[in-house]
N, C-alpha and C positions, 0 to 999 in steps of 0.2 A: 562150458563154452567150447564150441567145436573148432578146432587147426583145420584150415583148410588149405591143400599144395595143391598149386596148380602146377601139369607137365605135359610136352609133348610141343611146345612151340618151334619155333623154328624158322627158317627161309625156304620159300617155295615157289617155283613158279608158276606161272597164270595159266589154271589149268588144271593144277597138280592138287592134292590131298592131304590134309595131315589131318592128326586122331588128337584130340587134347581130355587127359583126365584129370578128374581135383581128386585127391584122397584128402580125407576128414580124419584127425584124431582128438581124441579126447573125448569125443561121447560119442554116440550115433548119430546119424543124419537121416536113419530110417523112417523118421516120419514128421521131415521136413521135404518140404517143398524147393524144389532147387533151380538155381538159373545160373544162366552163364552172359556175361553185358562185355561190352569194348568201350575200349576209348582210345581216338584217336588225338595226337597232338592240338589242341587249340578248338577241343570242339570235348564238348560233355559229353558222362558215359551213357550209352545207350541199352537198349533191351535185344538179345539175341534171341535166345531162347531158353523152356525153361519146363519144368517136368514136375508132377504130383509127386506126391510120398510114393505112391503105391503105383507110380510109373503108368499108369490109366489113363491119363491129358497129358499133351505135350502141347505147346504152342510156339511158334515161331514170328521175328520179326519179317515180314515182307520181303526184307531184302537179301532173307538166305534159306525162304523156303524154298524147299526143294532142292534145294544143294548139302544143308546141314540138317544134323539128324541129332536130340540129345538123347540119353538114356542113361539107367540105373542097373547098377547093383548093390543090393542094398547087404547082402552078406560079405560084399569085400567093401562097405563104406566108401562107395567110388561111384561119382556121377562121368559120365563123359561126355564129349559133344566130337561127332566125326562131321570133315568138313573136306564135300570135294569142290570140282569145278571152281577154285580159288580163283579171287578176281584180285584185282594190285588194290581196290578198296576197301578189302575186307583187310588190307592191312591195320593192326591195333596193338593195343593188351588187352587181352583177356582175361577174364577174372570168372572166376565160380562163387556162390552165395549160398547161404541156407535162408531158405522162406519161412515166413510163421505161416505152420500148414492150416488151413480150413481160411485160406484166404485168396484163394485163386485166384478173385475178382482182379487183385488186385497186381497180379504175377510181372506185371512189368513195370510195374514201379520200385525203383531200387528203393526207397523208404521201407520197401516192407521184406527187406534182407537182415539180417541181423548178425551174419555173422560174413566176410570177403578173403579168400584167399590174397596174396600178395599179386598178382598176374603174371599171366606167360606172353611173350612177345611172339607175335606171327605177326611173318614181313613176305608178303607177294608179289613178285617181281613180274615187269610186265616183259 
């Protein structure tokens, strides 16, 4: 089973940037499939975005493409998701997952995570 820390949260403001990465221990993650979901107080967690084993598909939710970017590397066991243009909505937790790989179909449904880091709070100030 893989430890998954999430880092890099923070306060920011509307506008500004921050970089958040999950490091995995305890096994690889090199060939899982990985996502990154929020949730915000009084509302279910959602689908951000989320990246193949082999970093080749990425997909994003609607409401951060083109502003957030996620990526791999898989020799430091470390996914990350950069995220500019912060909006005061995109305020949440965020959380990193490992996917069951050869199931992409299904890459935004949190049902098919099987392992969540604890989340990192980003808070964007208007």
């Amino acid at each position: 089973q893989a430890q998954l820390v999430e880092s890099g949260g923070g306060l920011v403001q509307a506008g500004g940037s921050l970089g958040l990465s999950c490091a995995a221990s305890g096994r690889s993650i090199g060939l899982d499939d990985m996502g990154w979901f929020r949730r915000t107080p009084g509302k279910e967690r959602e689908f951000v975005a989320a990246i193949t084993w082999s970093g080749g598909l990425t997909d994003y939710a609607h409401s951060v493409k083109g502003r957030f970017t996620i990526s791999r590397d898989n020799a430091k066991n470390t996914v990350y998701l950069q995220m500019v243009t912060l909006r005061p909505e995109d305020t949440a937790v965020y959380y990193c997952a490992a996917g069951v790989s050869g199931r992409w179909t299904y890459h935004v449904d949190e049902n098919n995570y099987w392992s969540w880091g604890q989340g990192t709070q980003v808070t964007v100030s208007s």
